[in-house]
C-alpha positions as CSV (number, residue, x, y, z in Angstrom):
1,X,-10.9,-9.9,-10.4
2,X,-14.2,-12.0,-10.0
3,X,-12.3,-15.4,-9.4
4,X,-10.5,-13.8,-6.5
5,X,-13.4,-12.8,-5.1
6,X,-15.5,-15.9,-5.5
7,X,-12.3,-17.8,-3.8
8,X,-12.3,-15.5,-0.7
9,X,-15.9,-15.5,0.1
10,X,-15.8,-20.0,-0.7
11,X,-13.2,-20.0,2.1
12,X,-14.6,-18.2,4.5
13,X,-18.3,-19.9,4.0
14,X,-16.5,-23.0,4.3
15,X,-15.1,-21.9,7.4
16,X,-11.6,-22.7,6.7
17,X,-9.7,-19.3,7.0
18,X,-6.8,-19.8,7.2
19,X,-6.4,-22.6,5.1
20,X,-3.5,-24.1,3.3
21,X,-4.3,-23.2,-0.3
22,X,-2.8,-25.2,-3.2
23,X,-3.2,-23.6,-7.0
24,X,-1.6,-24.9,-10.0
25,X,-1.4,-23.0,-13.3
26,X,-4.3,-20.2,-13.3
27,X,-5.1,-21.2,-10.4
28,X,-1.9,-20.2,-9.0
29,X,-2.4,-16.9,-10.1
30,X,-5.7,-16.8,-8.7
31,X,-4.3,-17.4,-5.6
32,X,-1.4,-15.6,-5.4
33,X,-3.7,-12.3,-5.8
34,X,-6.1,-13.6,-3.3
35,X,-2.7,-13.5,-1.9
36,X,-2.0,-10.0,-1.7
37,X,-5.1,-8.9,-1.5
38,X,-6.6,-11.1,1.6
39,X,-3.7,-12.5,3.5
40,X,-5.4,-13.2,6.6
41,X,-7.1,-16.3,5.5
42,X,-3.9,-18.0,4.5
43,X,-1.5,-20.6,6.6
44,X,0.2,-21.2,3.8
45,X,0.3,-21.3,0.3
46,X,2.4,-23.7,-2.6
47,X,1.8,-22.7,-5.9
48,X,3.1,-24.5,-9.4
49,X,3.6,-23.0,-12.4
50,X,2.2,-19.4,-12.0
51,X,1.5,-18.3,-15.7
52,X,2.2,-14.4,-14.9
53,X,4.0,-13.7,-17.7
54,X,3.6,-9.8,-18.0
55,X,6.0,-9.7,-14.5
56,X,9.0,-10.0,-17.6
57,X,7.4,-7.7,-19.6
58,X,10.2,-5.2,-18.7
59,X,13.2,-7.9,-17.9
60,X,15.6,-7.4,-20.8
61,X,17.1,-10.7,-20.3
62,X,13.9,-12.5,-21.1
63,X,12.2,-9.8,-23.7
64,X,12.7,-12.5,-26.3
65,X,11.1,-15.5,-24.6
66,X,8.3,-13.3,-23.1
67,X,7.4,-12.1,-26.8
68,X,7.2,-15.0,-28.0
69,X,4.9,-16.9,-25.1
70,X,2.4,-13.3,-25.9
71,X,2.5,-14.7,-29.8
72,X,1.8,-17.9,-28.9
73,X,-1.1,-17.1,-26.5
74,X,-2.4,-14.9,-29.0
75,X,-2.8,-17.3,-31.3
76,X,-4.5,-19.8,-29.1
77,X,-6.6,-16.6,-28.6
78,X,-7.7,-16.2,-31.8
79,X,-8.2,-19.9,-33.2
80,X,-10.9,-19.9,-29.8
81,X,-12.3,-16.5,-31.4
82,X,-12.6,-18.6,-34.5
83,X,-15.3,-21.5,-32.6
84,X,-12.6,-24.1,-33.0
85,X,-12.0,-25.3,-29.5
86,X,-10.1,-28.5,-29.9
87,X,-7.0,-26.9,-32.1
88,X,-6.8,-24.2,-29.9
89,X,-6.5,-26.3,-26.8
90,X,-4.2,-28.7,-28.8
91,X,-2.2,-25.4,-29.7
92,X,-1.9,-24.3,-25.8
93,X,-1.1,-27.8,-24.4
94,X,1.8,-27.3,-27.0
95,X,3.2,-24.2,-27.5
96,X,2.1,-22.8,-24.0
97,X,2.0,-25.5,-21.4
98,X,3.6,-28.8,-21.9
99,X,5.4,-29.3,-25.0
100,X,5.2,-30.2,-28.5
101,X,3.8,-33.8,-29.1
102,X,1.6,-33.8,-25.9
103,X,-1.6,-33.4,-27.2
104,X,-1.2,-37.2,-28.5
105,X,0.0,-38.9,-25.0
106,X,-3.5,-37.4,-23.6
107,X,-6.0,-39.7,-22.9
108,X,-9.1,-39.5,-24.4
109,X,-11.2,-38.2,-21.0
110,X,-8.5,-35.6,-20.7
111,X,-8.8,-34.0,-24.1
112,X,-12.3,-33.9,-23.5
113,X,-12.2,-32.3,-20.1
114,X,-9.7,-29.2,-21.9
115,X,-12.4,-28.9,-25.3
116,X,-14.7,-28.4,-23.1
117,X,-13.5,-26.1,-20.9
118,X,-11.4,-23.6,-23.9
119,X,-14.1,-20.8,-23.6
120,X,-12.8,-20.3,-20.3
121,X,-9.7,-19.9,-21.8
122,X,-10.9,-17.2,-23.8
123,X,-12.3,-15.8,-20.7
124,X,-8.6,-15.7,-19.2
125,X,-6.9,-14.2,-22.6
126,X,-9.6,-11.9,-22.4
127,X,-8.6,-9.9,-18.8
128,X,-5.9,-7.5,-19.0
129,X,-4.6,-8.6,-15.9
130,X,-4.8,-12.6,-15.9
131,X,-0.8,-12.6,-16.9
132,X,-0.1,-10.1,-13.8
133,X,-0.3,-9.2,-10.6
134,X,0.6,-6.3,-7.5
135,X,4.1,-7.8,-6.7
136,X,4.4,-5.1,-4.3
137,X,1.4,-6.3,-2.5
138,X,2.3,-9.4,-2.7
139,X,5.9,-8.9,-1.3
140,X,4.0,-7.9,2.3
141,X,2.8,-11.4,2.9
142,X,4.5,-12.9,5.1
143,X,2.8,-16.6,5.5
144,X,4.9,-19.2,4.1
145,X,5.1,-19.8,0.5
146,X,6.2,-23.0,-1.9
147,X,6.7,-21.8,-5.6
148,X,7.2,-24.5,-7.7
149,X,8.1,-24.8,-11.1
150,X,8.3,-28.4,-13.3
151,X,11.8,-29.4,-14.8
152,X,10.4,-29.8,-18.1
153,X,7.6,-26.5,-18.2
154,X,8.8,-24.3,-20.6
155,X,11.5,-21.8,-19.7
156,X,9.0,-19.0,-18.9
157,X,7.1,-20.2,-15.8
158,X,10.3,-20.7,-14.1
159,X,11.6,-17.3,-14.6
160,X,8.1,-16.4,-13.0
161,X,8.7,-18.2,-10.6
162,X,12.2,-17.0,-9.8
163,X,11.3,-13.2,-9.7
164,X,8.4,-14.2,-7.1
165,X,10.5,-15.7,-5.0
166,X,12.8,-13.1,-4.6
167,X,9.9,-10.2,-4.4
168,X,8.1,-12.7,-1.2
169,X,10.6,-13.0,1.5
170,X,8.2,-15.7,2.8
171,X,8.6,-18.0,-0.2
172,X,11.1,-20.9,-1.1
173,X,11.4,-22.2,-4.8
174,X,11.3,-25.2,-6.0
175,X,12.0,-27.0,-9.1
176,X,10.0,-30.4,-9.3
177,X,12.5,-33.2,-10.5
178,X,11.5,-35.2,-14.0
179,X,7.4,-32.6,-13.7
180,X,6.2,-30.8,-15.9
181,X,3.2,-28.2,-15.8
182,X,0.9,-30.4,-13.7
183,X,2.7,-32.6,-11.3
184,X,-0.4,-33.7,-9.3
185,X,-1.2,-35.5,-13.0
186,X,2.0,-36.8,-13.8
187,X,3.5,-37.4,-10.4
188,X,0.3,-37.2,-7.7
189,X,2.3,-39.2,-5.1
190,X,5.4,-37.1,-5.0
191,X,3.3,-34.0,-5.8
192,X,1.1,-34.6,-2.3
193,X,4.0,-35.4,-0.3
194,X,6.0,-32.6,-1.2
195,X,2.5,-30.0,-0.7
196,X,1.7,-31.8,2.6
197,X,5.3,-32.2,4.1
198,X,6.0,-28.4,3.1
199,X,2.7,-27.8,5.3
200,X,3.6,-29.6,7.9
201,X,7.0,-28.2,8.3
202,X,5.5,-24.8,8.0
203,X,3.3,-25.4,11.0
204,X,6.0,-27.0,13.4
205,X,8.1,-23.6,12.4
């Protein structure tokens, strides 16, 4: 995967391995399989919201639920293929991230930051692997880990979330109190003092 690549060799041009790395939505993915793939340049790692659906693929307790997120995606998926960015970013921020009803509580700068950014969306729907990852891989590191999943995110992420935490023995979950899929937006003061203190404790330990 190119982004996991492109994240490694950042890091270590920057000079920063091991770093604490913070991802939220695909970019917790991203770094969960820099993860298992380069574990060496991590200290620690808090992730929110990991969109890696396809790990319930096979969980008959949550067949339903996962079958419907793939619809939804799929349709996001091919409004984009259509050319028409801003319903199918409206149609992700509602049926796949937040909630129904929060494309209108956006402001205006917002909106304009997900139109134009949807073709990387595309990009994502796109790989065969974006919605999964090596959990076997992945159960071998051994730096600390935060998983976190919002209160109000839709069922799906914190399944995710749950059958990470048991496959990392590493990793404590969380569930972020009144959040929803981007707490560093909705609660940034909470958000960096739960991230920091989580380092911090990690360090003294």
């Amino acid at each position: 995967m190119q982004d996991v690549s492109d994240a490694t060799e950042l890091i270590i041009k920057l000079g920063l391995a091991p770093a604490h790395v913070v991802g939220n939505s695909a970019g917790s993915s991203i770094a969960l399989k820099l993860a298992a793939q380069r574990p060496e340049i991590f200290r620690t790692l808090a992730v929110h919201d990991p969109p890696l659906f396809d790990l319930l693929s096979d969980e008959p307790s949550s067949r339903q639920i996962f079958l419907e997120m793939k619809r939804r995606i799929d349709t996001v998926k091919t409004v984009l293929e259509r050319g028409d960015a801003q319903a199918a970013v409206r149609l992700f921020v509602e049926t796949v991230a937040f909630g129904p009803g929060t494309w209108e509580t956006l402001p205006p700068a917002r909106k304009e930051i997900f139109v134009n950014n949807a073709m990387t969306h595309l990009e994502e729907m796109n790989d065969p692997k974006a919605l999964n990852i090596d959990i076997e891989a992945l159960s071998k590191f051994s730096q600390p880990v935060l998983l976190s999943v919002g209160e109000k995110s839709p069922l799906l992420f914190a399944l995710v979330v749950e059958k990470l935490t048991k496959a990392i023995p590493s990793a404590t979950m969380l569930t972020f109190p009144g959040a929803g899929h981007s707490p560093h937006i909705s609660h940034p003061r909470e958000f960096v003092e739960i991230v920091s203190s989580f380092a911090k404790t990690s360090l003294i330990a």
